[in-house]
N, C-alpha and C positions, 0 to 999 in steps of 0.2 A: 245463752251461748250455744247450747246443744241443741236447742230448738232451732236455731237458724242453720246449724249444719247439719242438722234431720231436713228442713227443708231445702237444700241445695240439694242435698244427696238426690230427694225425691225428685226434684225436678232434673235432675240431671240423666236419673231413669229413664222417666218419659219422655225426654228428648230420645236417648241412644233408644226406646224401645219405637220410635216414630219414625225413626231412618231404616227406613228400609236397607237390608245388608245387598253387596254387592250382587250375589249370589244369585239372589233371589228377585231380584230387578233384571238382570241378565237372561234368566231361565224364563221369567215374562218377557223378554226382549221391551224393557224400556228405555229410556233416552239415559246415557251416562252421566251426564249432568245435572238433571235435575231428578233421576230414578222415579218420574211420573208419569210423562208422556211415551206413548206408545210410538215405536220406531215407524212398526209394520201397520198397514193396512187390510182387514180383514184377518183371515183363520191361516192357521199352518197347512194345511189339508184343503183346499176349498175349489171349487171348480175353473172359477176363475185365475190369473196369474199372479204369483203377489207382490205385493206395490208397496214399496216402501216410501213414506212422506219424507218430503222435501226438507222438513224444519217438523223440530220437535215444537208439539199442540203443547204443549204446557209453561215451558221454557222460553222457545225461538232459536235453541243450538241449530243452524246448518249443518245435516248428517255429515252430506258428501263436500268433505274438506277443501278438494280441490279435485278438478278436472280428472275421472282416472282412480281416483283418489280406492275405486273398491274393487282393483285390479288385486288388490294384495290378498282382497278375499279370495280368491282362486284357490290360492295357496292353502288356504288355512280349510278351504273344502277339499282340497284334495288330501289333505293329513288326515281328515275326519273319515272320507272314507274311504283309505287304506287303513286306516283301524277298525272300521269297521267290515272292512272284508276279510281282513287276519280275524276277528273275533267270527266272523260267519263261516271261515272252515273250520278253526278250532273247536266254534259249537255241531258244527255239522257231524266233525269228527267222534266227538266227544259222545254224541247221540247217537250213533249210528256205528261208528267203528269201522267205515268202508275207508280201504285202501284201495281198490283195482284198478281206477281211470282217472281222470281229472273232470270227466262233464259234470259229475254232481256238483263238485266244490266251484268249478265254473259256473253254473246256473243258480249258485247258493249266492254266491258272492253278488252276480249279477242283479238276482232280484235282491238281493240288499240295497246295493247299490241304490236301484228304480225305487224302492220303496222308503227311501231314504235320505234319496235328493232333496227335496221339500226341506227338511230338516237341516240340511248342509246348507245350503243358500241362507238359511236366515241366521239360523249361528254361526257361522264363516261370519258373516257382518257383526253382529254383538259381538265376537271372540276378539275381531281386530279393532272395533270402537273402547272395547270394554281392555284390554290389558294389553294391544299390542302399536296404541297410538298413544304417544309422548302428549300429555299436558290435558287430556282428556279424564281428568277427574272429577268426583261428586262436588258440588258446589249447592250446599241446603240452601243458600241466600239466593241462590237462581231460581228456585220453586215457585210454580205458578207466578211467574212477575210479565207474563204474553200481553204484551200490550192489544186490547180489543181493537178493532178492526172495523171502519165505519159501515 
């Protein structure tokens, strides 16, 4: 009897240790549903502009829900970076101690801002896939089941 609830235990481990946590599928920008497939196309940083695929490779989830549907992302980069320009004077301040004008804290904020768009674009999308779209949750039984393609 204790041998088979040593072995439930054990397998019930490897399962939670093989789901990948929310977390950490997000910070890779993976698909919400099956936390496999890659959202994006190519690098965060990359010379080219980046492209987000149609349908997740591993699953088949359709990203963009409906027509418009990553309008909402707007929103959700603009919160990113008004935090991050409140945290780029606070640091400027904090380092430096200048109170006399506004151009420093202005051209702090600014190249934040530029240096940091890349960044807002693609998490603005994960942020509103990942916890701000109703019914968009992990489903393990959706994992790699992409029907091949002749």
């Amino acid at each position: 009897m204790q041998e088979k609830e040593e072995v439930v235990n054990v397998e019930n481990k490897i399962e939670k240790e093989e789901a990948p946590s929310q977390i950490k599928a997000a910070l890779q920008a993976r698909c919400p549903r099956c936390r496999d497939g890659k959202m994006f196309i190519g690098k965060t940083y990359a010379l080219k502009a980046q492209k987000m695929n149609e349908t997740c490779p591993s699953c088949g989830l359709r990203f963009e829900r409906e027509p418009g549907y990553f309008y909402v992302a707007m929103f959700v980069s603009y919160a990113l970076a008004m935090a991050e320009m409140i945290a780029a004077c606070v640091g400027f301040y904090i380092i430096t101690g200048y109170m006399e004008g506004p151009w420093p804290y202005l051209i702090a904020t600014i190249g934040t801002v530029i240096l940091l768009s890349p960044i807002n674009y693609r998490y603005s999308r994960v942020i509103l896939m990942y916890w701000l779209t109703p019914g968009m949750e992990y489903q393990p039984q959706q994992e790699r089941t992409l029907v091949e393609k002749p």
